[in-house]
N, C-alpha and C positions, 0 to 999 in steps of 0.2 A: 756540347751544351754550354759551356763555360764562355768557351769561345764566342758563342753565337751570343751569349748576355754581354758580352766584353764590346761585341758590336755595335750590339744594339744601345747598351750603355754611351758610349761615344757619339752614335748619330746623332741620341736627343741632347747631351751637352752640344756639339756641335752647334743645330739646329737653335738651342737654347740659346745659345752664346752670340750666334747670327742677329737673333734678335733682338738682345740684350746689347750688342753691340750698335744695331740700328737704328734703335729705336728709342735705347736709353736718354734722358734726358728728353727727349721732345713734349711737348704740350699734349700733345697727342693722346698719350697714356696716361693723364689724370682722369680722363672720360671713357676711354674705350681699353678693353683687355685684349692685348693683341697674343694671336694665337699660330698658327703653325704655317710656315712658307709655300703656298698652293700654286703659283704662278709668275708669269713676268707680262710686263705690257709697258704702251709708249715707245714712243723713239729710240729707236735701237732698244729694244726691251730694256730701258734702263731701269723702271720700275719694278721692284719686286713687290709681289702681292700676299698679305695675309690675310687669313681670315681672322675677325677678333668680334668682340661685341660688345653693347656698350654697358657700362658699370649699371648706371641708374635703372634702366630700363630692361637689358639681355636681350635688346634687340641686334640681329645679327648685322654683320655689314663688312666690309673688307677694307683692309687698311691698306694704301701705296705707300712705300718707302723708299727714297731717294739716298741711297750710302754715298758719302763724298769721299767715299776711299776710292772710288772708282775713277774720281777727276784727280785722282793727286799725281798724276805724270805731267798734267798741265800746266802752266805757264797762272801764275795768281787773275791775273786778267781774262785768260782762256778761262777759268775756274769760275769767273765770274758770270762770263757771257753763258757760259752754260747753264748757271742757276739761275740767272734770269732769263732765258726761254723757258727752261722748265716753271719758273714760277708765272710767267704768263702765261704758260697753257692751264694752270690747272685754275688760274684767275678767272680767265675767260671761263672756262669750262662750268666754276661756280655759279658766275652768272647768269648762266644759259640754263634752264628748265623746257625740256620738251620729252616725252617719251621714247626716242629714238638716241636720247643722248645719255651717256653717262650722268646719272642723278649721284652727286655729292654731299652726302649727309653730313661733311667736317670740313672746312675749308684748312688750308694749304696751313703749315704749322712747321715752322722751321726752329734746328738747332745747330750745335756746331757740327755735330758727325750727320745728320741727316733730312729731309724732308718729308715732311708726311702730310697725307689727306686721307681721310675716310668716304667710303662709297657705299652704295645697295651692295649686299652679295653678290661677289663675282666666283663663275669656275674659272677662265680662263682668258686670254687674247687670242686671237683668232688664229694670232700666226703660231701661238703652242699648238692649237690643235691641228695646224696642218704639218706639224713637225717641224717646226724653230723651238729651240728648247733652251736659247740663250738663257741665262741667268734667272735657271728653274732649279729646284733643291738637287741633291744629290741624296739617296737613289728617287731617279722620276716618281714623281705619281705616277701610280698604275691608271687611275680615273686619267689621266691627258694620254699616256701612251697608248693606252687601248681606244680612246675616245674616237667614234669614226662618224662625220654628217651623213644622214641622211638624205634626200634629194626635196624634200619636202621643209626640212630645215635649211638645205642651200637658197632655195628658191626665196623663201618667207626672211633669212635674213637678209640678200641682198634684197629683197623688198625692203624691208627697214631702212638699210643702209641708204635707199633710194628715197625712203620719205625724209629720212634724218637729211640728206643734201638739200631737199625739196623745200623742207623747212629754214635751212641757210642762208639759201638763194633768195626765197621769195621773201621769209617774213625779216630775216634778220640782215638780209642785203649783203653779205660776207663768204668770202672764200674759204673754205679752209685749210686747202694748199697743203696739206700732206694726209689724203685719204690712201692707207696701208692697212694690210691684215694686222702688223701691230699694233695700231691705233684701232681698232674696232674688238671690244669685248663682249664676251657672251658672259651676262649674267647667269644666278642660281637659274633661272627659270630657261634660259635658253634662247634670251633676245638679244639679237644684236644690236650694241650701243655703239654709237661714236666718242671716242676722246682726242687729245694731242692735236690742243688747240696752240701747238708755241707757234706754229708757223700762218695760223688766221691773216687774213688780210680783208678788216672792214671795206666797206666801199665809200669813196670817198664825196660820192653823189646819190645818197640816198634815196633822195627823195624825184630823182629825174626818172627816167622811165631806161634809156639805157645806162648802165652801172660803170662804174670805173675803179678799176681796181690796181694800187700803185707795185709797182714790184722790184723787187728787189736784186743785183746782178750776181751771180753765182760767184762765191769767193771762193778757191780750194783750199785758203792756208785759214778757212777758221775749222774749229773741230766737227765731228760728224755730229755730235751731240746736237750743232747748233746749224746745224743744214739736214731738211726734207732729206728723205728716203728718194734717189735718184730711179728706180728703177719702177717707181708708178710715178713719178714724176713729169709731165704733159710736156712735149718736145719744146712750145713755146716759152717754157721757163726758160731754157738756155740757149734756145738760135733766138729767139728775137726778144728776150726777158720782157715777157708779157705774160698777163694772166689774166682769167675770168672767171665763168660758172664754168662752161664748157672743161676749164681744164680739170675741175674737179670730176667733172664726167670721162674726161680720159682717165682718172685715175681709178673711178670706178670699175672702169673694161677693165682696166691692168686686174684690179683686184677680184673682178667675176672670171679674169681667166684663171688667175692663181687659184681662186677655190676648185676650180675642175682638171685641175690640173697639181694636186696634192703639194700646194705651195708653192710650184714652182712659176718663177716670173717671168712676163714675155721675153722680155730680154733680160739679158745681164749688162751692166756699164760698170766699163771700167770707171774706178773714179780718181784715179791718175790720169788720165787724158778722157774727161770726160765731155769735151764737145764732141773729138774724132767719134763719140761711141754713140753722143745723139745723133748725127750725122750721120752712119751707118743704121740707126733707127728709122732716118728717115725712110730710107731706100725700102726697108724692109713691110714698113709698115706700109708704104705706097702700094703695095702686093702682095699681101697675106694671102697665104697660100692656105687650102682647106687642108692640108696635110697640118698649119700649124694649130687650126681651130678644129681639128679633128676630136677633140676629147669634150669640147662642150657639146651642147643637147643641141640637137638641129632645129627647135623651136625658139633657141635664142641666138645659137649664133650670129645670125644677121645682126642684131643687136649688138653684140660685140665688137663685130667689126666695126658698127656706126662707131664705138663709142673710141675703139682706137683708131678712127680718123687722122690721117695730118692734119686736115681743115677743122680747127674749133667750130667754125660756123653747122658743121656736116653733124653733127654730133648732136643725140635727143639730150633735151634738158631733167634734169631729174625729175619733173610732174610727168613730162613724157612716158620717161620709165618706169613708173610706176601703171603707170596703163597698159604694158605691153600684152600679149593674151600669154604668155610664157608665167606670169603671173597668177593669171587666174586657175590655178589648178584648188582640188577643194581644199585641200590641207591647208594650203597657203591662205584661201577665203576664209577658211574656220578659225585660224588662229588670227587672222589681222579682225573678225569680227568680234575675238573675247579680249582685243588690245581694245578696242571700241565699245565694249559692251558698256561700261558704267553711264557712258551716252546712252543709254534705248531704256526708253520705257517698261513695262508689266508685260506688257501685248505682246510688243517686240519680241521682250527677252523669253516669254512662253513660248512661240514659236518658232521659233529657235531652239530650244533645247529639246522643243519636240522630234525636232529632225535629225537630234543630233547621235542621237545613238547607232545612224545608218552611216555615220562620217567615221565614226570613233575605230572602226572595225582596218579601214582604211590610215590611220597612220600609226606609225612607230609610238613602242610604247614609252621609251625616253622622252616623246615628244606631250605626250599624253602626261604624264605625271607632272614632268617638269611646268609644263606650258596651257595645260588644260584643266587640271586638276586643283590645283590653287585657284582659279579663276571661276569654277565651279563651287567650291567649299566657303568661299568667301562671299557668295551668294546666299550663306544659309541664314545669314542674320536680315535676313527679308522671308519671312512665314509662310505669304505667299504665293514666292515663288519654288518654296521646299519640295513640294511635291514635282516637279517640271525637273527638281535639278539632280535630286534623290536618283531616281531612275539611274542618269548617266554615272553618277560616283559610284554605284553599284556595280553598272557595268565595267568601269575600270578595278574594282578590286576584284573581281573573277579573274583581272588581269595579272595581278599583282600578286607577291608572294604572302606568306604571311606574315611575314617580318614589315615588309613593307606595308602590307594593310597595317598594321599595328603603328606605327609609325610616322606614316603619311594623310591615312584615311578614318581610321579607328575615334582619334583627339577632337576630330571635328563633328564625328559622327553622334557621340554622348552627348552633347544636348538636344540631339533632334530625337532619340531614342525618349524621352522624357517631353518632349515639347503635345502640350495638349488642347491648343487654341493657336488658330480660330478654331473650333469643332469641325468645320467642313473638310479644313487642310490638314486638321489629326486623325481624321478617319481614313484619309486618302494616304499619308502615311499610312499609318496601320496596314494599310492593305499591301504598301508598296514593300514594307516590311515584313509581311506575313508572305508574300512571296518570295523571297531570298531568303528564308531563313536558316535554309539549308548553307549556304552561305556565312552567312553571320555565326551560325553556332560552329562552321569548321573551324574560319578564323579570327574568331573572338576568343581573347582569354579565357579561362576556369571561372576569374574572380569577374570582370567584363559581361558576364553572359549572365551570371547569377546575379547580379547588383541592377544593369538595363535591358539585357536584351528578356528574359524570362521574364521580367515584371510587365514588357509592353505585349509579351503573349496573356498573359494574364489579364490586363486590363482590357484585351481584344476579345479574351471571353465574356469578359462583365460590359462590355460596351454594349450602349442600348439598339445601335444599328445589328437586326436580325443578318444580312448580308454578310458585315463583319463576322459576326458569330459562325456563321454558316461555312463562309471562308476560314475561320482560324480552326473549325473543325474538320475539315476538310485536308489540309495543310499538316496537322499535328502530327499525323502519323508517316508525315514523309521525312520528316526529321527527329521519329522519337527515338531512333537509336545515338541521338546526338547528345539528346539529356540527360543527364547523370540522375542516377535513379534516386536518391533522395530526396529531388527536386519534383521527380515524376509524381513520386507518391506523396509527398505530402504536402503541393503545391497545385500540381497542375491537375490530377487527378481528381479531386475537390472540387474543382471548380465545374471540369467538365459535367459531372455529378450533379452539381449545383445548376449548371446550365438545361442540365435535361430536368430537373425534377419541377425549378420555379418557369421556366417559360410556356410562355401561353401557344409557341410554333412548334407545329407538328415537323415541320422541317427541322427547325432546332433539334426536336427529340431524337427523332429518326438519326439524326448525324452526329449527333452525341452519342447513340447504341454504336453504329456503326464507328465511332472513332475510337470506341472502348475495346471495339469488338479486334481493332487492327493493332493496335500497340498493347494486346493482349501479351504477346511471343516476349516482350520487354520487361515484364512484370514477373515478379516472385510469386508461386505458386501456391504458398498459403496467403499471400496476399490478397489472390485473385480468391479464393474458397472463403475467406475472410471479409473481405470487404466490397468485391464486386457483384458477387453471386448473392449474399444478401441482398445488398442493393437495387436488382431485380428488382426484387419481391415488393421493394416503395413503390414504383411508375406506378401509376394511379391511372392513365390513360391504357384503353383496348382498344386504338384502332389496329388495323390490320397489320401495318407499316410497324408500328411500335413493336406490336405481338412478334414480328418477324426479326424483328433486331433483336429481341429479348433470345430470343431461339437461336439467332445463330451466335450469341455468344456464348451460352450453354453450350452450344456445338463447337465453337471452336475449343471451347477449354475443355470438353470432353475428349474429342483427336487429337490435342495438341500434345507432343509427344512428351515436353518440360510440361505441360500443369497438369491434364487429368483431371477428374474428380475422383474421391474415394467412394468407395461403398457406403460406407456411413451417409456420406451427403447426400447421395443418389436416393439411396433408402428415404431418410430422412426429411432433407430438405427440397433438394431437386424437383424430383417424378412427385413429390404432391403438389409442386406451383406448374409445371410445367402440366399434369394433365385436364387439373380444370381449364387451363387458359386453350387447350387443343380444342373443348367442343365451344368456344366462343363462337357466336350467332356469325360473326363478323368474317369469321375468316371461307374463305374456297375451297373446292376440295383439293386442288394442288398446294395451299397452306395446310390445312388439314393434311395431306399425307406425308407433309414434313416433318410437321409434327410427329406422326405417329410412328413413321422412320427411326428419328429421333427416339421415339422414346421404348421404340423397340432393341435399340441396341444399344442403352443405358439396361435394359431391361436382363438382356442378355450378357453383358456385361456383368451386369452385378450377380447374377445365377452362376456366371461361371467362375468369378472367383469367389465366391462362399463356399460351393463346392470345391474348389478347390484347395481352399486352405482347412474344412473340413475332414476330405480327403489325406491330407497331410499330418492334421492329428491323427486320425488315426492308425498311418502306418508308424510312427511316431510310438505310438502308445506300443503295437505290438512290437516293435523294435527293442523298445525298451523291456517290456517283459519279458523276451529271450534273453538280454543280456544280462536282468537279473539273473536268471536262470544255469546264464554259462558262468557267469563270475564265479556264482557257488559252486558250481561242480571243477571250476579251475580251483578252487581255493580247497574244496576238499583234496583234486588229487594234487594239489603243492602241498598239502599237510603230509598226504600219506608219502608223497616223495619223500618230503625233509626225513619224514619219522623211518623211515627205509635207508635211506640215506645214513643215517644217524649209528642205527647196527652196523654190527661189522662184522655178524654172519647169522643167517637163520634156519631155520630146521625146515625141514621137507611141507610139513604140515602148513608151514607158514608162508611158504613161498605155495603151497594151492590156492591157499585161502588170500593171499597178495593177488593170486592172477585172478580167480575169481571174481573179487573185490574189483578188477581194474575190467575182466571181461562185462560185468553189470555196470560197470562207469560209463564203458563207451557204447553199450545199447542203449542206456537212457539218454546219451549222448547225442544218437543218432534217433532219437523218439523225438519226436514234434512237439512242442512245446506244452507243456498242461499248467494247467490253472493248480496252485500248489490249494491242499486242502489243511484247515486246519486242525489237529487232534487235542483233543482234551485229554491228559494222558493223569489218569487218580493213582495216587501215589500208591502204593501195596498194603496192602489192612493187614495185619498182625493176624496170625493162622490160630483160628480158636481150635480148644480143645477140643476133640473126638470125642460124645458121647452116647453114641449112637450103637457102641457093640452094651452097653450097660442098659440101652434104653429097651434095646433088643428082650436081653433078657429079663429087666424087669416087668414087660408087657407083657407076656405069654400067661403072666398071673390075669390079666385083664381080660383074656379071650373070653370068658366065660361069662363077662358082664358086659361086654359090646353089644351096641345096640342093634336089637334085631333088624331093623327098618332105620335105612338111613335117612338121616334128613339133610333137604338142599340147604346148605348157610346164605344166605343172602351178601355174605363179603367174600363168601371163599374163604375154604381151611386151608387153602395153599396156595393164599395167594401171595406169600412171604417168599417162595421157589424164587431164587434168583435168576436172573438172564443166562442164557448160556448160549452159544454158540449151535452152528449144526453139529460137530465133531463133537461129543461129551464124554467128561469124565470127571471122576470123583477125585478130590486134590487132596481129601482126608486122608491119612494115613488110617488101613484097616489093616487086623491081624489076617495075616493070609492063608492063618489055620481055620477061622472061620465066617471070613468074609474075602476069601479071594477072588476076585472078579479079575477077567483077560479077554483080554480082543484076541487072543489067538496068537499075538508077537511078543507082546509083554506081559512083566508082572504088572506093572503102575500103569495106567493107563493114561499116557499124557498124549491128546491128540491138540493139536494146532496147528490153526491152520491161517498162514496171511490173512489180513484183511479182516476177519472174524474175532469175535471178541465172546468171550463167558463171565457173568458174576459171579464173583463167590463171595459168600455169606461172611457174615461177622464172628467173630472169636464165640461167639457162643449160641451161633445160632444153628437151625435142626431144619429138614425138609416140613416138618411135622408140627410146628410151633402155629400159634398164633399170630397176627402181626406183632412182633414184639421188634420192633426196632432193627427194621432192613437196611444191609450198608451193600452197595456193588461196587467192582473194581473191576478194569478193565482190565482181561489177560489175554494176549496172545495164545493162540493154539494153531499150533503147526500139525499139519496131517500128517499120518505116516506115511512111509513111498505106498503102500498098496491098499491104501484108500479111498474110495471117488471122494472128490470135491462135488459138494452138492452146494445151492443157491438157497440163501436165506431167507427169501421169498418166497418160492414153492416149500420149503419147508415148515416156514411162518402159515402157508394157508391152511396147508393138511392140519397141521395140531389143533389148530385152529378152530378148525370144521370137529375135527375131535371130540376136542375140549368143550364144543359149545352141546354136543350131542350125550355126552357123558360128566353129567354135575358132582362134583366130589361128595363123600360123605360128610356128616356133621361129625369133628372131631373137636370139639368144644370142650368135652370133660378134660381136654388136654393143657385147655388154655391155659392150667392154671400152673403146670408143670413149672414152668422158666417163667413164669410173670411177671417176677421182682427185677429180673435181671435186667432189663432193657425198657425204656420207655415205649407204651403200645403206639402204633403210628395205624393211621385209618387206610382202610382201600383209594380210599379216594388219593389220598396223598399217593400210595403205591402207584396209584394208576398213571399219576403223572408223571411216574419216574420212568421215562419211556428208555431207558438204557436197553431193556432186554424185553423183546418179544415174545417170550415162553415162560409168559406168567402160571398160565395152566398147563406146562405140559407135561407134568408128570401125573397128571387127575387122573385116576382109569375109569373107563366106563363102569356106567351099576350094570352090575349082575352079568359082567361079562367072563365068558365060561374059559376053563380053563386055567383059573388063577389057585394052583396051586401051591406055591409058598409065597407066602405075603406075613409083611410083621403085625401086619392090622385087618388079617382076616380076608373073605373075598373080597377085600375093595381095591389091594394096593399090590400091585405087581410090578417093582420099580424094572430090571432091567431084560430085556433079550426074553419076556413072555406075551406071550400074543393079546393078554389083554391089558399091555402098556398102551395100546390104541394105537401103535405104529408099523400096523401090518403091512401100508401101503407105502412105507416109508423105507428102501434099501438100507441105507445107511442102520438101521436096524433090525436087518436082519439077525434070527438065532446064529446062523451060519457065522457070523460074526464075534458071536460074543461066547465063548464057553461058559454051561453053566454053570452055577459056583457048586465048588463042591463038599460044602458045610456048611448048611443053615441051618441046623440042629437048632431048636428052643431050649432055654434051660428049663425047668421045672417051675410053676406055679407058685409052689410054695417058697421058693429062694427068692421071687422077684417081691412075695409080699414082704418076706423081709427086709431087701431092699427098700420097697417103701415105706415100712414102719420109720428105717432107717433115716428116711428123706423128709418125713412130716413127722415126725419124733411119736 
C-alpha cells in the first residue's frame, strides 16, 4: 500500500513538474488553469495537449504546449526555423474560422521554455487514437488506449475532413500540404478538426479560375520538424516539386487508408533516400492490388484508389467527395444534420427530431452522447421546440448509466422540469414527463426527485387539463414503489384525494378510486383504516363507476394480506357505509352481487373471529381456575413435605395418618376441577351451664298445675330449639346416673357427620325457654362407622310435615323462668336466622299416645319415644337409641322449695 502511495505520489509530481516546467512563465497561464497532460498532436506529435479552463469564465478548452527542450540538439538557427513553422501554423490556424477546423480560443503565446495556444476541448489526435502514442503521458490514458472508431464515426469524420479540404480549396484558395492523422483532431464531442497549417501554401492567383500554387524543393538536411510528413505526402511534391488541391486529395487516400487499416500507412519512405522510395511508390501505386485495399469497405474503395492516383488530374476534388454514396449512410446524415442544425428553422428542426428517435437506436452510444446529446440539450433554451426534443434526451438516458445521466443529462434537465409556459408546450411536457417517470424516479437523486421531479407530478394533478389528470392517474401507480413514502402520504396522497372530491369528471373520480385502489399494497395499514377508508365515506357522487371503486378498495384492503380491516371497523364503520350504498337504485345485479359477496365475507369474517377470541377467553378462564387449584394443593403437599422432611423420625400412628393425608391429596387430585365454596366458619360459643337436671327436678312440683288444655302460641314455645344436623346429640354434659342416654356404642353421644352442621345454644340457654336471646354455631358432626348417612332434605321435609301437623303446647308460664338473663329476640327475627332447618323439631304432637316419661307431662317425649313424631324417620329408630335408665322425678315438695329458693 505504501508502495503503491509512493507511486502514485511521484506520477503527480512528475506530471506536476511537466507542466510547471512547460508552461511556466508563458502568457498563457494569467487566463487559463492548465490542467493534466491528455494528448499529443501536430507535426511529428510535437504538441502536447492539456486540458485546462479559463480563470474568468471555467470555460473548458485545451491548452497546446510546444517544450523547446525538445529542439535543443539543434543547431540556434535549426531552432529557429522550427519555431517559426510552428508559429505559422498555429497563425494561419487563428485566422481561419470554419467548423471543420480547429477553433482557437487563445492565440499563439510564446516564452522562453515554451509555446502555447489554447483551443475548444480536444480528447485526442487522430493518430493517438489509431495507436501513435508519441509524446503522450506516461502511464497512457486508459480513455486513448482503449478508445476504438466506430464505422459511423470513420465514415462522418473523413466526411468532415472532406468538407474541411472543400472549404480550403474552394472558399480560401489554399493548399494545406500536410493532411496526416497527426494533424486532424477529434474534439470533446467527437469531430474531426483540421490543424498544422506550418506547411499551407496560399495560391498565388486567387482570383483566376485555374489556381496556382508555388512549391517548394524537398531539403533533407533541414529538421523533420520543418518538413511535411513524407508518407501521406502526394508523389508530385518530390518527382516533379509541384503541388495543387488534388495533392491534398492524395493525402486524404493516404489518410482514409490509414484509418482502415489501424494506422498503418500505404507505404513506408525511407527518408534517407527518399526520391529512390517515391520512385518505387510510383510503380506500386500504378497497380494497387485488391489484396492492398482489402481492408477498406468495398463501397469506398474505388474511391480510394481515385484518390491515390499517380495522375493529380484522376483524383475527385474534395466537393466530389463529399457527395460519394459511401457517405450517405444514416449515421453519417444524422450527425452532419445536427453540425447544420442552428441553420433550420421551427418546422425543419420539429421534423426532424420527430424521426429521430428511429436513428438513435442505430448508432453507438459514444457517438450519441458525445455528438448528439449536446446538440439536443442546447436546444432547450427554445420552449418551443422542448417538447420535439424532450422525447429523444429521454430516450438516451434509458441508455445511459446513472452516473452518467446525473452528469450529462440530469443539469440540463432541471429547468425543463419547472418550465411552465407557453401552457400548450407545459402540458405536452407534462405528459412527456409523466410517461418516463418511471425513469426519472430510478435515476434521479433522493434530493433531485423531491425538490423537481414530485413537484411537476403534483402540479400534473392540480393542472386544469382533465387528460393530464387522467394521465397522471393512471401513471401513478406504475411508479409508486419508487416514492419514498413520506412523500406518498403526505403529498401526493392529498392531492389525489383532492382531485377525486373537487372535480366535476366522473373519469377524474373513477381513476382517482382506482389509483388509490392500486398503491394501496405501498401504504401503512393504519394509515389506510385512518385516512383512506374514512375518506370513502366524503364522495358525494352514486354513480355506478364511483360505487364500484369505493368497493373494490374496501376489498382490496379487506384481502390484502399487510392491511386488513379490523373487527371494530367492519362492525363499526365499514358494513354500515357499505350496506346502504349495495341497494342504490343505480347499481345492476352483477354490482349488487359484488356487493353483497363483499359484504358476506366481511360478515363472516368478523363472526369468526369474535368467536374466536371469545372462545379463547374462555378456555383461558378454565385454565386458570385449575391452576389456582393445583398451585394450592402443590403448596399444601410442599408444606407437609418440608414439615416431614423437618422430623427425624415419627411414630406408627403418624406415618397412617401422613399416607392417608397424601392418599386424599391425590384423589382430589385426580377429581375435576370444582368451583371452591365459601364457609362462614362462627367461632365456638362458650358452653353454658347445664341446668336442665335441676329444672327437672324442680318441675315435677308443677305437674299438678299444668295446663289441662293446651294452647297453640302463635310464635312458638320452641321456637328458640337451635339448628341441628340429621345425626343429634346432646353436647351438655348430663349425670349418667340420671340422664344417661346411648346410641348403643357410646356413653357421650357425639355423632358427626361431613358436611352437616348443628347449633348449639348459648351459655344459658334451655330447649324450653322462651325466645330469650338465641346464639348458633356451627359444629361439625362426624357419624359413627355404623350409622346411615341420611340427606337433609328428606329429613328437613318429614319434621316438617310433622311439625306443621302437631302444634306445641303453650308454655308461657315459663317465660318468665331465665327472662332477665338474655335480651328477648322476636320469631320473626328467628325466622330469619336460616342457619338451621329444625326450628320445630323437637314439638310432639297433641295427644299423641304413648308418651310415657315426659318432664312436661303428655306433651314432650324428647328422645327414642314414638311420640317424638319420628316414626318415619330410621335414623330414629328405638332400636337405636337405649332407653335411659333413670328418669325418676324428685318430689313435689323439694322442687317447691327449690323455687321458693329462686323467687325468694
Amino acid at each position: 500500500m505504501e508502495s503503491m502511495l509512493n507511486k502514485l505520489k511521484s506520477t503527480v509530481t512528475k506530471v506536476t513538474a511537466d507542466v510547471t516546467s512547460a508552461v511556466m512563465g508563458n502568457p498563457v497561464t494569467r487566463e487559463f488553469d492548465v490542467g493534466r497532460h491528455i494528448a499529443s498532436g501536430g507535426n511529428g506529435l510535437a504538441w502536447k495537449i492539456f486540458d485546462g479552463t479559463k480563470k474568468s469564465t471555467k470555460q473548458e478548452v485545451a491548452v497546446f504546449v510546444f517544450d523547446k527542450k525538445l529542439i535543443d540538439k539543434y543547431q540556434k538557427f535549426e531552432k529557429d526555423q522550427i519555431i517559426d513553422s510552428l508559429r505559422r501554423g498555429v497563425q494561419q490556424l487563428t485566422r481561419l474560422r470554419h467548423p471543420r477546423l480547429l477553433t482557437v480560443q487563445h492565440p499563439l503565446e510564446e516564452s522562453r521554455d515554451c509555446l502555447a495556444f489554447c483551443t475548444e476541448p480536444v480528447f485526442a489526435s487522430l493518430a493517438n487514437v489509431l495507436g501513435c502514442w508519441d509524446n503522450l503521458p506516461s502511464p497512457l490514458p486508459s480513455d486513448i488506449k482503449e478508445y476504438k472508431l466506430y464505422d459511423v464515426e470513420m465514415k462522418y469524420g473523413l466526411l468532415q475532413v472532406s468538407e474541411g479540404l472543400s472549404f480550403l480549396h474552394s472558399s480560401v484558395k489554399m493548399v494545406h500540404g500536410n493532411i496526416t492523422s497527426e494533424n486532424i483532431i477529434l474534439n470533446k464531442s467527437g469531430a474531426w478538426k483540421i490543424m498544422g497549417f506550418d506547411f499551407c501554401i496560399p495560391s498565388t492567383n486567387p482570383s483566376e479560375q485555374e489556381l496556382k500554387f508555388p512549391c517548394k524543393e524537398w531539403d533533407p538536411n533541414l529538421p523533420s520538424l520543418c518538413l511535411p510528413n513524407p508518407e501521406y505526402l502526394a508523389p508530385e511534391y518530390i518527382l516533379s516539386v509541384s503541388c495543387e488541391t488534388a495533392s491534398d486529395m492524395y493525402s486524404l487516400g493516404a489518410v482514409m487508408y490509414s484509418v482502415f487499416n489501424k494506422g498503418k500507412p500505404i507505404f513506408e519512405v525511407n527518408k534517407q533516400d527518399i526520391y529512390k522510395s517515391f520512385s518505387r511508390q510510383l510503380d506500386q501505386l500504378s497497380r494497387l492490388s485488391s489484396g492492398t485495399l482489402q481492408n477498406i469497405p468495398e463501397e469506398v474503395r474505388e474511391h480510394i484508389k481515385l484518390l491515390l492516383n499517380v495522375a493529380p488530374t484522376v483524383r475527385p476534388d474534395a466537393d466530389q467527395m463529399t457527395k460519394i454514396p459511401f457517405f450517405d449512410d444514416v449515421g453519417a446524415m444524422t450527425l452532419q444534420y445536427f453540425d447544420s442544425l442552428f441553420q433550420r428553422d421551427n418546422l425543419q428542426k420539429s421534423q426532424f427530431f420527430k424521426g429521430l428517435p428511429k436513428v438513435l437506436p442505430k448508432l453507438p452510444k459514444r457517438v450519441i452522447i458525445q455528438r448528439i446529446l449536446p446538440s439536443l440539450t442546447s436546444e432547450f433554451v427554445n420552449p418551443d421546440m422542448v417538447p420535439f426534443v424532450l422525447p429523444n434526451v429521454l430516450l438516451i438516458a434509458e441508455e445511459c448509466t446513472k452516473e452518467e445521466y446525473i452528469k450529462l443529462i440530469l443539469p440540463d434537465l432541471a429547468p425543463v422540469f419547472k418550465q411552465q409556459e407557453p401552457i400548450q408546450a407545459s402540458n405536452m411536457i407534462l405528459l412527456i414527463f409523466l410517461q418516463k417517470m418511471d425513469l426519472l424516479l430510478t435515476k434521479t437523486p433522493p434530493d433531485e426527485i423531491k425538490n423537481s421531479v414530485l413537484p411537476m407530478v403534483y402540479r400534473a394533478l392540480e393542472a386544469p387539463s382533465i387528460q393530464i389528470q387522467e394521465l397522471c392517474l393512471n401513471i401513478i401507480p406504475t411508479f409508486a414503489n419508487l416514492i419514498d413514502y413520506p412523500s406518498m402520504k403526505n403529498a401526493l396522497i392529498p392531492r389525489i384525494k383532492n382531485a377525486c372530491l373537487q372535480t366535476s369528471s366522473l373519469a377524474v373520480r373513477v381513476n382517482s378510486l382506482v389509483c388509490l385502489g392500486k398503491i394501496l399494497e405501498y401504504l401503512d395499514k393504519w394509515f389506510v383504516l385512518d385516512d383512506i377508508l374514512p375518506f370513502l365515506q366524503q364522495i358525494p357522487s352514486k354513480e355506478p363507476a364511483v360505487l364500484m371503486g369505493i368497493l373494490g378498495i374496501y376489498k382490496c384492503t379487506f384481502t390484502h394480506k399487510k392491511l386488513g380491516i379490523t373487527k371494530e371497523q367492519l362492525a363499526g364503520k365499514v358494513l354500515p357505509h357499505l350496506i346502504p350504498l349495495s341497494i342504490e337504485n343505480n347499481l345492476n345485479l352483477n354490482q349488487f352481487n359484488s356487493f353483497i359477496c363483499v359484504i358476506k365475507d366481511m360478515l363472516n369474517r368478523l363472526e369468526a373471529e369474535h368467536k374466536t377470541k371469545l372462545e379463547q377467553l374462555h378456555v383461558m378462564q378454565e385454565q386458570q381456575k385449575t391452576l389456582d387449584i393445583t398451585n394450592q394443593m402443590n403448596v399444601s403437599e410442599e408444606a407437609k413435605s418440608s414439615s416431614t422432611s423437618n422430623q427425624t423420625s415419627l411414630t406408627l400412628e403418624e406415618k397412617q395418618k401422613l399416607a392417608k393425608e397424601q392418599e386424599q391429596a391425590q384423589k382430589l387430585k385426580n377429581q375435576q376441577p370444582l368451583k371452591p365454596q365459601m364457609h362462614t366458619i362462627t367461632p365456638p360459643v362458650k358452653q353454658a351451664k347445664d341446668l336442665t337436671e335441676t329444672l327437672i327436678d324442680n318441675m315435677s312440683s308443677l305437674t299438678s298445675h299444668s295446663i289441662s288444655k293446651p294452647k297453640v302460641a302463635s310464635s312458638g314455645s320452641f321456637s328458640s330449639v337451635p339448628s341441628m344436623g340429621i345425626g343429634m346429640g346432646f353436647s351438655s354434659p348430663v349425670d349418667s346416673t340420671k340422664r344417661n342416654m346411648t346410641n348403643g356404642l357410646n356413653t357421650t353421644i357425639g355423632l358427626q357427620t361431613s358436611g352437616f352442621s348443628m347449633g348449639a345454644g348459648t351459655t344459658n340457654q334451655n330447649f324450653f325457654s322462651s325466645p330469650s336471646g338465641t346464639g348458633t354455631a356451627k359444629v361439625n358432626i362426624v357419624p359413627a362407622p355404623n350409622m346411615p348417612n341420611y340427606s337433609p332434605v328428606s329429613a328437613t321435609s318429614a319434621v316438617s310435615q310433622l311439625t306443621q301437623q302437631n302444634r306445641p303446647a303453650d308454655m308461657s308460664s315459663l317465660d318468665n323462668l331465665f327472662g332477665p338473663q338474655k335480651p328477648k329476640v322476636s320469631m320473626n327475627q328467628l325466622a330469619q336466622q336460616k342457619s338451621t332447618p329444625w326450628v320445630n323439631q323437637f314439638v310432639p304432637p297433641q295427644g299423641s299416645p304413648g308418651t310415657t316419661s315426659s318432664v312436661l307431662g303428655p306433651q314432650m317425649n324428647i328422645v327414642g319415644q314414638p311420640g317424638f313424631g319420628m316414626q318415619g324417620n330410621p335414623f330414629f329408630n328405638p332400636q337405636n337409641f337405649a332407653q335411659p335408665t333413670n328418669n325418676t322425678m324428685t318430689s313435689s315438695s323439694s322442687a317447691s322449695n327449690d323455687l321458693k329458693d329462686l323467687f325468694g
